[in-house]
C-alpha positions, 0 to 999 in steps of 0.5 A, a space after each residue: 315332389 309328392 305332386 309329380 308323383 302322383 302326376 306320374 302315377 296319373 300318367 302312366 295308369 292312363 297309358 296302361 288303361 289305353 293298352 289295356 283296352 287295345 290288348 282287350 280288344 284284339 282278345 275280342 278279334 282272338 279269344 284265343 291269344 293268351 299273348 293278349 290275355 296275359 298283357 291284359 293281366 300284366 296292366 292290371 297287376 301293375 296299376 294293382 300294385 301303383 295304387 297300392 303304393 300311392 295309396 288308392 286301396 279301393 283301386 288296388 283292391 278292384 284292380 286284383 279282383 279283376 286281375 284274378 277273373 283274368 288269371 283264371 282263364 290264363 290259368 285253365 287256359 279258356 278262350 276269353 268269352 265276349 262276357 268277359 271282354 266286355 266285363 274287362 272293359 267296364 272295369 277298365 272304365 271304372 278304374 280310370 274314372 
């Protein structure tokens, strides 16, 4: 039971990587588009609380602390900046290694 969990959780962080690169990407067509932005923020709020509860704290903690750089732009409402697409999207690759 605990395997297809873990198997599950797999699956679906993969998933929600794939759409976070896609939601990164149309932010880098539209810095503009707080729809992207706060989808972009969604996927990493909720691999943030996965991998707490399965027990990758290391994830969970690298997960919020780009979670956080994300909010602070939705929260000031700032474009997103090439640096921080491109920050995104090497975390992106961090988390899913």
């Amino acid at each position: 039971m605990a395997d297809k969990l873990l198997e599950t959780f797999f699956e679906e962080s993969r998933e929600l990587l794939d759409g976070l690169e896609a939601e990164l990407l149309a932010l880098e067509a539209d810095p503009n588009d707080s729809d992207n932005l706060n989808a972009a923020f969604r996927v990493l709020h909720t691999i943030k609380g996965s991998a707490g509860m399965f027990g990758f704290e290391n994830v969970g903690k690298f997960a919020h602390q780009v979670e956080a750089a994300l909010d602070r732009f939705r929260a000031e409402k700032l474009p997103a900046t090439q640096d921080l697409i491109d920050a995104v999207l090497q975390s992106r690759d961090l988390i899913k290694a």
